[in-house]
N, C-alpha and C positions, 0 to 999 in steps of 0.2 A: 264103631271105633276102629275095628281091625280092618274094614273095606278103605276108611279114611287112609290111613295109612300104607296102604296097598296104594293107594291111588297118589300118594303124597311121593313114591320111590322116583317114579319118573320124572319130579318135578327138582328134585336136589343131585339125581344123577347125570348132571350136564355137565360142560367143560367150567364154562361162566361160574358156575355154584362153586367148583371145587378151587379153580383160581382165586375168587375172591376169599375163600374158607382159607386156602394158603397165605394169601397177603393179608387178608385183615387182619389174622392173630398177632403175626409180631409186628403189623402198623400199632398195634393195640398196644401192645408192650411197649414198644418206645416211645411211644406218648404217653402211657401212664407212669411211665421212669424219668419223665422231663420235667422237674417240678414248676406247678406253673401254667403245665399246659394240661396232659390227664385226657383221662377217658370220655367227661364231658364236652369239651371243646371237640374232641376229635368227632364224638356223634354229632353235635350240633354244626359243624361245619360241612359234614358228609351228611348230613339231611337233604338240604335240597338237590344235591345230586343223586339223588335217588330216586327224584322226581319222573325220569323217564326211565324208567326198570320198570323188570315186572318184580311180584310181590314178593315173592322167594330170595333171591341173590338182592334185594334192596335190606328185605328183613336181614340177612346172615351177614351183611358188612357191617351194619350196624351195630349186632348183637355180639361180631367177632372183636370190634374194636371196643368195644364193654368191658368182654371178658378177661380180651387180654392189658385192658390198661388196668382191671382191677387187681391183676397180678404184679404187673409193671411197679404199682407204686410201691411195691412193698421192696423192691429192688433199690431204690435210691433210698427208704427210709432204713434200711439194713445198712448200705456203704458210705452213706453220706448223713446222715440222721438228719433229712429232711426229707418224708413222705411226698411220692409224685400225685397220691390221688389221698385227698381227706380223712379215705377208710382205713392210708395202712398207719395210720398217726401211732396207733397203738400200740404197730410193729417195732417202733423206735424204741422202745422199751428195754425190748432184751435183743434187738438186732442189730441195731449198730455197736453195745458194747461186746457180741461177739465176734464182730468184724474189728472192734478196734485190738482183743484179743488173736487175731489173724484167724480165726475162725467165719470167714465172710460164707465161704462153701456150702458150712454146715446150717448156716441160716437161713442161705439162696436156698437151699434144699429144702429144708423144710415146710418154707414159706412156698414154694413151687408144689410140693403132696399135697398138704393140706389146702391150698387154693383149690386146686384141678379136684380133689375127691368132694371136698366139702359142698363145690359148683354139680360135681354128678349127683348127690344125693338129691339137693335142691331141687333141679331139675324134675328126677324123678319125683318127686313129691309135687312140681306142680304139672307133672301129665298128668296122673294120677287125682289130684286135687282140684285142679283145673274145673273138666270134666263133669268130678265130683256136684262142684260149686254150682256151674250151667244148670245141671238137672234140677235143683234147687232154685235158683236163680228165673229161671223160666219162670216159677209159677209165680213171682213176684210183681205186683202192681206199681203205680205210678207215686202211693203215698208212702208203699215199703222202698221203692229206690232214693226219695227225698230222703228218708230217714237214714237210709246208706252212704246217702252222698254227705248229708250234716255229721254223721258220727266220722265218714273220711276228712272231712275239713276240720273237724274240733281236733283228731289226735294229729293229725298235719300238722297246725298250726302251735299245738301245747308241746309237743316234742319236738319241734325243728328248733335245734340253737337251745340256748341256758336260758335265755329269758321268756317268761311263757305271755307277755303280754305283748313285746315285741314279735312272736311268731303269730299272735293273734292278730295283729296289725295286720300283718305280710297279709293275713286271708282279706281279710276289708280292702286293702288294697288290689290283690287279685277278684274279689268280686268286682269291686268297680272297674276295673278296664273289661270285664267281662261282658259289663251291660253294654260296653261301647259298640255301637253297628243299630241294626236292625230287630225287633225284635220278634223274637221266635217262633212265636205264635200268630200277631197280626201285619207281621211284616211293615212295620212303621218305623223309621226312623228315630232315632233318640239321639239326645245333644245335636238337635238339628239345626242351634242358633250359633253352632261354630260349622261354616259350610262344609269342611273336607270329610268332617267327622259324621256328618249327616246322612251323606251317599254312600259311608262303607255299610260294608253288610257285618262287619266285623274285621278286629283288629286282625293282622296274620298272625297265625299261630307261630309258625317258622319262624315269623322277625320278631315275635315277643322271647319266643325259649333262646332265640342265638343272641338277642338282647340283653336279656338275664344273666344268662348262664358266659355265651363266651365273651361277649364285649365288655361287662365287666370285670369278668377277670383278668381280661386284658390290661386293662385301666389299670388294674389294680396291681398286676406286674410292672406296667412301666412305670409309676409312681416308685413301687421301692424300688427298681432299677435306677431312677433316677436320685435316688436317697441311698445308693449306694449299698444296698441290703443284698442285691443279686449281683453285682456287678463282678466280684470276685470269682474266679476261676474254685473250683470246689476240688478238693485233694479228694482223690478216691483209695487205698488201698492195693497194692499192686498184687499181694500176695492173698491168693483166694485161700487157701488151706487145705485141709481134709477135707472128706468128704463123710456124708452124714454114718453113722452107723447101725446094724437093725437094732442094738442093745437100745440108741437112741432112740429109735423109732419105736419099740416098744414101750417106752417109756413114757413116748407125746401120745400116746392113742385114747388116754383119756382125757387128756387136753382137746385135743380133735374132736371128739363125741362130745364136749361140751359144747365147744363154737361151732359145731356144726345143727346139733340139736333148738340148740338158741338162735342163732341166729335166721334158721330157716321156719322158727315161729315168729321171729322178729321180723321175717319179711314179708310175711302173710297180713301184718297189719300196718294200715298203711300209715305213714308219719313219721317212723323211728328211725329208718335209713340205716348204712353199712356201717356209720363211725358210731352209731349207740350199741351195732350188734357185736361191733369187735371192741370195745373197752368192757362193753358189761361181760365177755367172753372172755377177755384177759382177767378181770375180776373174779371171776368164780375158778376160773381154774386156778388161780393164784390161792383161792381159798383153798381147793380141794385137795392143792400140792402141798398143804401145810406154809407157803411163801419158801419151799426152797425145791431143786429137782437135781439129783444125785452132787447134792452139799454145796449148788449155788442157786443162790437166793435168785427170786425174781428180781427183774431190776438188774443184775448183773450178767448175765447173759444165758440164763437158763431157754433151754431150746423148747420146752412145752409153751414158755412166754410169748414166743413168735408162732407156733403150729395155733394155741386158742386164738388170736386177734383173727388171724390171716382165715381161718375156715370158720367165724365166726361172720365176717365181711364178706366173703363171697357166699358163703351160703343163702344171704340173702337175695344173691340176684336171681336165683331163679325164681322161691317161692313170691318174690313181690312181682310179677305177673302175673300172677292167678287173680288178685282184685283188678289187673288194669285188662287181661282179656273174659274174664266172665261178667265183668260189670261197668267194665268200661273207665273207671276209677285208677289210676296212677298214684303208687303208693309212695313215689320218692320222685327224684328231681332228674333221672335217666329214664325212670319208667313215663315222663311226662314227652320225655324226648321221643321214642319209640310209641307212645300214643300217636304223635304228629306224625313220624313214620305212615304210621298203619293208617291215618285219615287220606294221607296223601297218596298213597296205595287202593284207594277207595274202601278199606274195608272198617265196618263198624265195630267196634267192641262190644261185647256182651251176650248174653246169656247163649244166643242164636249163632255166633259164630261158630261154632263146631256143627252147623246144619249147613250155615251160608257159605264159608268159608274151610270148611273141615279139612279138606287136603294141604292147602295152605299154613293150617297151623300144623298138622304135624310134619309137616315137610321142617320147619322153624322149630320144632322140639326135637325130631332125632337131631338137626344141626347141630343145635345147643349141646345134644351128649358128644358129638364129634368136633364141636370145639375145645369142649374139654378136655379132649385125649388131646387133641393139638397144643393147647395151651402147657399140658405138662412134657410135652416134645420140645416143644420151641421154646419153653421156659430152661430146661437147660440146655438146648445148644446156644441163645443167646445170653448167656453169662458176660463171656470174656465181652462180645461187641457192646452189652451195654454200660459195662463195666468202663469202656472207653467210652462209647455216648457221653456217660455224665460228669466227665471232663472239660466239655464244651458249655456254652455260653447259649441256655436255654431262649434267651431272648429273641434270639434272628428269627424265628416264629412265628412270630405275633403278627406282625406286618402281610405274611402270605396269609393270616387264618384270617384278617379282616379283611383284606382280598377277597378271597375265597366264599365268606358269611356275605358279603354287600354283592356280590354277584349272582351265587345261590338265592337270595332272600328279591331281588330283582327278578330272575330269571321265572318266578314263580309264574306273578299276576302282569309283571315288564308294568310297575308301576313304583315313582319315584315316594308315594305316600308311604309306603311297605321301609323302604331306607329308612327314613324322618321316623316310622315306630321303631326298628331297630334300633335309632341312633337312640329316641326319646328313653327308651326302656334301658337299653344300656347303660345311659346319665345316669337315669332312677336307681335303677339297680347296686351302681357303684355308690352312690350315694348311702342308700339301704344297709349294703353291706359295711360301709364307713361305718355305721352308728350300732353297729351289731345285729341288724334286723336281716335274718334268713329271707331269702329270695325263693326257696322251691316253695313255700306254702303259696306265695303271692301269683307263681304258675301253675301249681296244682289247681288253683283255685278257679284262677282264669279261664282254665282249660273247662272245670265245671260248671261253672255257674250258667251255661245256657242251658245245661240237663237240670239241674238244682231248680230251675225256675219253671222250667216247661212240666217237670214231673209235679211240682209245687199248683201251678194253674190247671193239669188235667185235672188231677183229683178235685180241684175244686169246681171244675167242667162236672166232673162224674158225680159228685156230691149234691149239684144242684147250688153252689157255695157256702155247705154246709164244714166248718173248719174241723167238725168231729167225726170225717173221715181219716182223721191223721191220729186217733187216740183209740177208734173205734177193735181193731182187731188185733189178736195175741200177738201176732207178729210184727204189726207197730209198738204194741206195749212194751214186747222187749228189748226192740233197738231206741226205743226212749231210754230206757232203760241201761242200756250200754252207755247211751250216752252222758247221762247224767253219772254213772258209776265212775265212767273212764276219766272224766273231767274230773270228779272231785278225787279220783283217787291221785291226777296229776297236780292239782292242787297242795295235797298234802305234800304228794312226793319233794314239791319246790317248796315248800315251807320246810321240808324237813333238813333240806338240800342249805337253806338261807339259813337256817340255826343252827347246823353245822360248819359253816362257813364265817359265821358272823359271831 
């Protein structure tokens, strides 16, 4: 570990690395403060330019426009109570009624600590865990990763979205375009009686996640743009206010150790994503404060309200890379993004990559702690500029990022079939998303199901086709086990969820 790291200085101490660590942070910021457009569109658009990089400066643009669009949203859902990224939804609670209070300062502030600290914990918890995970993970067979990969698609699919039969869909759906291509084991052809689909070896990864993820949310902006929902110029607040105080800040610190705590076990298991870990973090610290913090109520602009959401949602982003590089598994719909990254960098995920690729990733984990410090640098000197940003008329965007996506997603294989799946998936997807059915289970899944199936057939190679190698040893029995517990305990949860509501 410590040679790794020794060997990893040389490789993030160049001009290239430090340039892109400076511009990717507040690119990352003002796309995550653009509502509309966010952290995911900007990864999935800078994917395929990443294509000719080496592994290091492709990973850290990537990971800097993450971090800092995960901060960004909380910036427009504080001034304008409309969140630029999904996860600061939460934020809008108690941040925009202190900014309509002229308090806009004290919320940018808190929401900028508690991101940047919440993200260093995380972090640190997945070098540490990471690592951990490998050593374990190694000794794991072909019938204990099927059982890893079924228990990742079940809580994917039951946790993505309110409807747990609709997220289950999304996975059937992501299986099937999975089988599309060739298949894995006897290299034969499937769906051979429609000709285009016959010859692929497989769908692009690239045009499926830029398809999902940013074509249709493009769709799906220019739809209310045209319905008039965006089209309006957005009032921002001129008057930032004070600035935060330590009495304040002592105050939110156990608001903070809530969302931080929670949300960096929330991201360890894959499915739940950043907007489950910042409401259930608003939640409990709303409990813990009694529902008020020095005599205003949550809800009206108590500042613990904004520190839980905000280090509850970033705390996730580190620990949910420990399942997508110790096992290869993408635990959310950015972590599925930086899987594609890392395939297209040649490097495999799992157990072995801290042998194969050791320098490599810790060059990509100390980054991550010095993005962090960057993020809470650049988070307040870009106040005032994005304070003006969100003035303007989000929309003239969209046009260069489909640009951008159908030249990227071409440039790959210079094949017109790779467009036609982008376009196909993007239809699909807006469609999907029309009817309320979440799209990351549908690419998580996608992404899996050649491992799901290839691990599925060895064991039955090694068995002799015997099915009671998958029931046979402890460490099957307990991730059956998981699985069936996780399932009915989500089960109830939406039953309890529907009776309450109904």
């Amino acid at each position: 570990m410590l040679e790794a790291m020794m060997q990893a200085i040389p490789l993030i101490a160049t001009i290239e690395v430090l340039i892109i660590m400076l511009v990717g942070i507040p690119m990352g910021l003002m796309l995550g403060a653009i509502p509309g457009v966010g952290g995911m569109i900007g990864v999935g658009v800078l994917l395929p330019l990443t294509f000719g990089m080496s592994p290091v400066p492709a990973m850290v643009l990537l990971i800097a426009i993450y971090k800092g669009a995960l901060l960004g949203g909380s910036f427009s859902a504080i001034l304008i109570n409309t969140p630029g990224e999904a996860a600061a939804a939460a934020t809008c609670f108690d941040g925009y009624p202190l900014s309509k209070k002229g308090y806009s300062k004290k919320a940018l502030q808190a929401s900028i600590f508690s991101s940047a600290f919440a993200d260093l914990i995380s972090d640190i918890v997945l070098i540490i865990g990471s690592f951990a995970l490998a050593l374990v993970a190694i000794r794991f067979g072909p019938s204990q990763i099927f059982w890893i990969i079924v228990f990742s698609l079940l809580m994917t699919g039951c946790l993505t979205g309110p409807n747990l039969w609709k997220g289950l869909l999304s996975i059937v759906l992501g299986l099937f375009l999975g089988t599309i291509g060739l298949d894995p084991l006897l290299g034969t052809p499937r769906f051979g009686v429609i000709p285009v689909l016959g010859r692929l070896e497989g769908l692009e990864l690239v045009a499926v996640l830029l398809g999902a993820f940013a074509l249709s949310e493009i769709l799906l902006n220019v739809e209310k743009t045209k319905k008039g929902e965006t089209a309006k110029q957005l009032e921002v607040r001129r008057s930032l206010g004070p600035s935060l105080s330590l009495s304040e800040i002592r105050e939110s610190l156990k608001a903070f150790f809530i969302g931080t705590v929670y949300g960096t076990i929330t991201g360890i298991i894959p499915g739940i994503g950043t907007s489950a870990a910042a409401f259930l973090s608003y939640a409990l610290a709303r409990q813990a404060y009694g529902g008020k913090s020095k005599g205003v109520k949550f809800g009206e602009g108590a500042i613990p309200g904004v520190v839980a959401p905000e280090a509850g949602n970033n705390a996730v982003s580190g620990a949910n890379l420990i399942p997508l590089l110790t096992l290869g598994i993408p635990g959310s719909a950015i972590a599925a993004l930086l899987l594609g990254a890392l395939v297209l960098q040649g490097i495999t995920p799992g157990p072995l990559i801290f042998i194969n690729h050791g320098p490599v990733v810790y060059a990509i984990f100390i980054l991550m702690i010095i993005a962090n410090i960057l993020n809470l640098i650049y988070g307040h000197l870009l106040i005032k500029p994005i304070t003006k940003l969100l003035k303007g008329n989000p929309s003239i965007i969209f046009p260069v990022v489909v640009l951008i996506s159908f030249t990227g997603v071409y440039s790959i294989n210079n094949r017109l079939i790779d467009l036609g799946v982008l376009i196909a998936v993007g239809i699909l997807s807006y469609f999907l998303r029309k009817g309320g059915v979440p799209v990351a289970p549908m690419v998580i899944a996608f992404i899996l199901t050649k491992m799901l199936e290839r691990n599925f057939r060895l064991s039955l190679s090694l068995s002799g086709g015997e099915f009671s190698i998958f029931t046979a040893s402890p460490i099957n029995q307990v991730l059956i086990g998981l699985c069936v517990i996780g399932l009915a305990l989500v089960i109830v949860q939406r039953f309890k969820e529907k009776k309450l509501l109904g």
